[in-house]
C-alpha positions as CSV (number, residue, x, y, z in Angstrom):
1,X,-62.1,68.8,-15.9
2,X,-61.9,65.2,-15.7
3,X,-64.1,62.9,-14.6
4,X,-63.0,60.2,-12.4
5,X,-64.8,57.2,-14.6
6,X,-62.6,58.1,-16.8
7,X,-58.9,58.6,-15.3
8,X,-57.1,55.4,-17.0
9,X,-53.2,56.4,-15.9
10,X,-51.8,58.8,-13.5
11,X,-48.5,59.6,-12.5
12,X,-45.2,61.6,-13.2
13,X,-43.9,61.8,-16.4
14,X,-40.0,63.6,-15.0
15,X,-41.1,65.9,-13.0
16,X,-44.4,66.9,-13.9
17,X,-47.0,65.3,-12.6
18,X,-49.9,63.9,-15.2
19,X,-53.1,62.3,-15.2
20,X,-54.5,60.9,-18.7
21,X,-57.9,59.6,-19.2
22,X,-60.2,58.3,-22.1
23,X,-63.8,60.1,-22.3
24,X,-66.6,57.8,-23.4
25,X,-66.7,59.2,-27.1
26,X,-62.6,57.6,-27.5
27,X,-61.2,61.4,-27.1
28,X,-58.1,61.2,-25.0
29,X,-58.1,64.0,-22.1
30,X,-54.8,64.9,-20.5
31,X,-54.0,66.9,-17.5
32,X,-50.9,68.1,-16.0
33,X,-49.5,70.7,-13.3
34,X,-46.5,73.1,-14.8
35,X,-44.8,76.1,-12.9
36,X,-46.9,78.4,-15.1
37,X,-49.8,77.0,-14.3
38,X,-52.5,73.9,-14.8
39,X,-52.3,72.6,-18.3
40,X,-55.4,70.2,-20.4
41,X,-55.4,68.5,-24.3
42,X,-57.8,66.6,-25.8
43,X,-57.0,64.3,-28.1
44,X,-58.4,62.1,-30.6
45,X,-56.1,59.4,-31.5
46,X,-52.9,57.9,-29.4
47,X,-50.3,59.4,-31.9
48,X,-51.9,62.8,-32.1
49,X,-51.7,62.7,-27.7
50,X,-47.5,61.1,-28.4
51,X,-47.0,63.9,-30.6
52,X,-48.7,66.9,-28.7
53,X,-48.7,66.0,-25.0
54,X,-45.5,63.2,-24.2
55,X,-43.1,64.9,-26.4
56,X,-43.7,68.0,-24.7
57,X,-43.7,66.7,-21.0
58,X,-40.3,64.2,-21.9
59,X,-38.7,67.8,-23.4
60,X,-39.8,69.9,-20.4
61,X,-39.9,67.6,-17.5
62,X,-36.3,65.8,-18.1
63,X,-37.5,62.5,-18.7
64,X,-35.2,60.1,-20.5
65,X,-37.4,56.3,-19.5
66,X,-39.0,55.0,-22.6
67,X,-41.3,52.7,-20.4
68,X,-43.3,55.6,-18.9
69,X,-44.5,56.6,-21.9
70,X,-45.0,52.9,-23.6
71,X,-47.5,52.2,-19.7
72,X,-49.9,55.5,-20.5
73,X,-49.9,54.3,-24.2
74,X,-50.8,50.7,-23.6
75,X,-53.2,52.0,-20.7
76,X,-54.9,54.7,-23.5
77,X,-55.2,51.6,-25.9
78,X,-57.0,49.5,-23.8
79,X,-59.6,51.5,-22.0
80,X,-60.4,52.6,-25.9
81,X,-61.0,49.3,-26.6
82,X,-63.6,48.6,-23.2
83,X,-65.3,52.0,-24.3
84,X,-67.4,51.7,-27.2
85,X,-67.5,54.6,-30.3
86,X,-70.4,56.5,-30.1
87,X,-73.0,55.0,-33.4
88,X,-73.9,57.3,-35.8
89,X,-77.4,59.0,-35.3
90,X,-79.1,58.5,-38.5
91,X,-80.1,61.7,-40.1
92,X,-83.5,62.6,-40.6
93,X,-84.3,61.8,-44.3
94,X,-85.7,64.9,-46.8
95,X,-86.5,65.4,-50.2
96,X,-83.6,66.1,-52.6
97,X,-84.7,69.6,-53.7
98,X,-87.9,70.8,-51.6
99,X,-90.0,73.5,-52.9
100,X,-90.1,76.2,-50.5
101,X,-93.3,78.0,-50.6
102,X,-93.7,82.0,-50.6
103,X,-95.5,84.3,-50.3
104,X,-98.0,85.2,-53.1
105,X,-96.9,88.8,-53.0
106,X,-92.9,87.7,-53.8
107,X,-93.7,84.9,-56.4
108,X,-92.5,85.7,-59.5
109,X,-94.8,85.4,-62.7
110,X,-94.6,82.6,-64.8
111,X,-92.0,82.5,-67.5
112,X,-93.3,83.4,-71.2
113,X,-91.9,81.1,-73.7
């Protein structure tokens, strides 16, 4: 579910009505109502959400208006610009190989040359 932070554009894309928001991480959410039931896609770029979610709801809900889409577009691009990307957390650092120790019962004898 959606939080309401994050709602960015909400409206009816034909028929079907649509609400799109942009979670703090950049991940695009998308909800929308259909006959069969209460649909939700997360994305995580604008053309993966074109490809997956508008095409779909321009096939379905009989939308022909190219200016629709090009508002929840321009509306995704710019709340992902006033959200920043999460940093990278900087993993803890270890040895390249470390020597596990065991148990003197399972330690193999030493090699003979």
């Amino acid at each position: 579910m959606m939080e309401t932070n994050e709602l960015v554009w909400q409206g009816r894309v034909g028929t079907i009505p649509l609400r799109v928001g942009v979670a703090h991480a950049g991940r695009i959410i998308a909800e929308w109502d259909t006959p069969q039931g209460s649909r939700q896609k997360i994305t995580g770029s604008t053309e993966e959400f074109e490809r997956s979610v508008l095409l779909q709801l321009l096939l379905s809900g009989g939308e022909t208006d190219v200016s629709t889409t090009e508002e929840i577009t321009r509306a995704i691009t710019e709340a992902q610009a006033e959200r920043p990307r999460p940093t990278a957390v900087q993993p803890e650092r270890r040895r390249k190989n470390p020597k596990q120790r065991q148990h003197r019962r399972s330690r193999r004898p030493p090699r003979r040359r």
